[in-house]
Phi, psi and omega in degrees: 000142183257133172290120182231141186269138179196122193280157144222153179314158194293314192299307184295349142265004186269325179295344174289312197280356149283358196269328174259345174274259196334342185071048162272306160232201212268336178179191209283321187306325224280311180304327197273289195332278166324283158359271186288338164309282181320271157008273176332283182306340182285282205303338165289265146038299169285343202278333145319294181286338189262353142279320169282350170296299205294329157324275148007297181290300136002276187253101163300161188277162162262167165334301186299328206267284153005282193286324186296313191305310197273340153343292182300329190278302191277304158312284179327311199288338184290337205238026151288134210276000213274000000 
Protein backbone atom coordinates (compact mmCIF):
# COMPACT_ATOMS: atom_id res chain seq x y z
CA UNK A 1 0.00 0.00 0.00
CA UNK A 2 1.38 3.46 -0.79
CA UNK A 3 1.94 6.08 1.77
CA UNK A 4 0.76 9.75 1.18
CA UNK A 5 2.20 12.61 3.37
CA UNK A 6 0.25 15.70 4.05
CA UNK A 7 0.18 18.46 6.43
CA UNK A 8 -3.07 19.77 8.03
CA UNK A 9 -4.15 22.43 10.22
CA UNK A 10 -4.51 21.76 14.04
CA UNK A 11 -8.56 22.57 14.36
CA UNK A 12 -8.67 19.17 11.19
CA UNK A 13 -6.90 17.43 13.06
CA UNK A 14 -8.50 18.21 16.58
CA UNK A 15 -11.68 17.20 14.18
CA UNK A 16 -10.47 13.97 13.34
CA UNK A 17 -9.50 13.22 16.43
CA UNK A 18 -12.89 13.61 17.58
CA UNK A 19 -14.19 11.60 14.86
CA UNK A 20 -11.94 8.62 16.20
CA UNK A 21 -12.95 9.03 19.81
CA UNK A 22 -16.63 9.21 18.88
CA UNK A 23 -15.65 5.58 16.73
CA UNK A 24 -17.10 7.45 13.47
CA UNK A 25 -13.78 5.96 12.09
CA UNK A 26 -11.59 3.83 13.19
CA UNK A 27 -8.11 6.52 13.17
CA UNK A 28 -6.80 9.57 11.35
CA UNK A 29 -5.79 6.97 8.43
CA UNK A 30 -9.03 5.56 8.21
CA UNK A 31 -10.61 9.31 8.28
CA UNK A 32 -8.04 10.26 5.14
CA UNK A 33 -9.15 7.10 3.68
CA UNK A 34 -12.70 7.88 3.32
CA UNK A 35 -11.86 11.59 2.66
CA UNK A 36 -10.43 10.83 -0.47
CA UNK A 37 -12.65 7.86 -1.55
CA UNK A 38 -15.76 10.41 -1.21
CA UNK A 39 -13.33 13.26 -3.30
CA UNK A 40 -12.81 10.33 -5.91
CA UNK A 41 -16.47 9.20 -6.01
CA UNK A 42 -17.95 12.81 -6.24
CA UNK A 43 -15.69 13.86 -9.07
CA UNK A 44 -16.71 10.48 -11.06
CA UNK A 45 -20.23 11.17 -10.31
CA UNK A 46 -19.85 14.77 -11.49
CA UNK A 47 -17.85 14.08 -14.48
CA UNK A 48 -20.70 11.03 -15.35
CA UNK A 49 -23.49 13.90 -15.27
CA UNK A 50 -21.78 16.65 -17.50
CA UNK A 51 -21.41 13.43 -20.06
CA UNK A 52 -24.85 13.02 -19.98
CA UNK A 53 -26.02 16.73 -19.87
CA UNK A 54 -23.73 16.87 -22.78
CA UNK A 55 -25.13 13.99 -24.32
CA UNK A 56 -28.62 15.50 -23.91
CA UNK A 57 -27.22 18.88 -25.80
CA UNK A 58 -25.63 16.79 -28.87
CA UNK A 59 -28.96 14.61 -29.35
CA UNK A 60 -31.97 16.54 -27.67
CA UNK A 61 -34.73 13.92 -26.78
CA UNK A 62 -37.62 14.62 -29.67
CA UNK A 63 -41.35 14.80 -29.04
CA UNK A 64 -42.25 10.99 -29.43
CA UNK A 65 -39.39 9.84 -26.85
CA UNK A 66 -40.36 13.19 -24.53
CA UNK A 67 -44.15 12.36 -24.59
CA UNK A 68 -43.89 8.25 -24.02
CA UNK A 69 -41.64 8.73 -20.83
CA UNK A 70 -44.47 11.30 -19.26
CA UNK A 71 -47.03 9.02 -20.51
CA UNK A 72 -45.41 6.41 -18.54
CA UNK A 73 -44.74 8.71 -15.72
CA UNK A 74 -48.60 9.42 -15.10
CA UNK A 75 -49.65 5.71 -15.41
CA UNK A 76 -47.40 4.51 -12.78
CA UNK A 77 -48.84 7.28 -10.37
CA UNK A 78 -52.39 6.45 -11.44
CA UNK A 79 -51.99 2.94 -10.63
CA UNK A 80 -50.71 3.36 -7.37
CA UNK A 81 -53.14 2.77 -4.22
CA UNK A 82 -53.03 6.25 -2.46
Amino acid sequence: MTQLVTRVDDELVWQVDRLVESGAVSSRSDAVRRGLRAVVDSERRRSVAASIVDGYRRLPQDEDEAGWTADMARSMIAEEPW
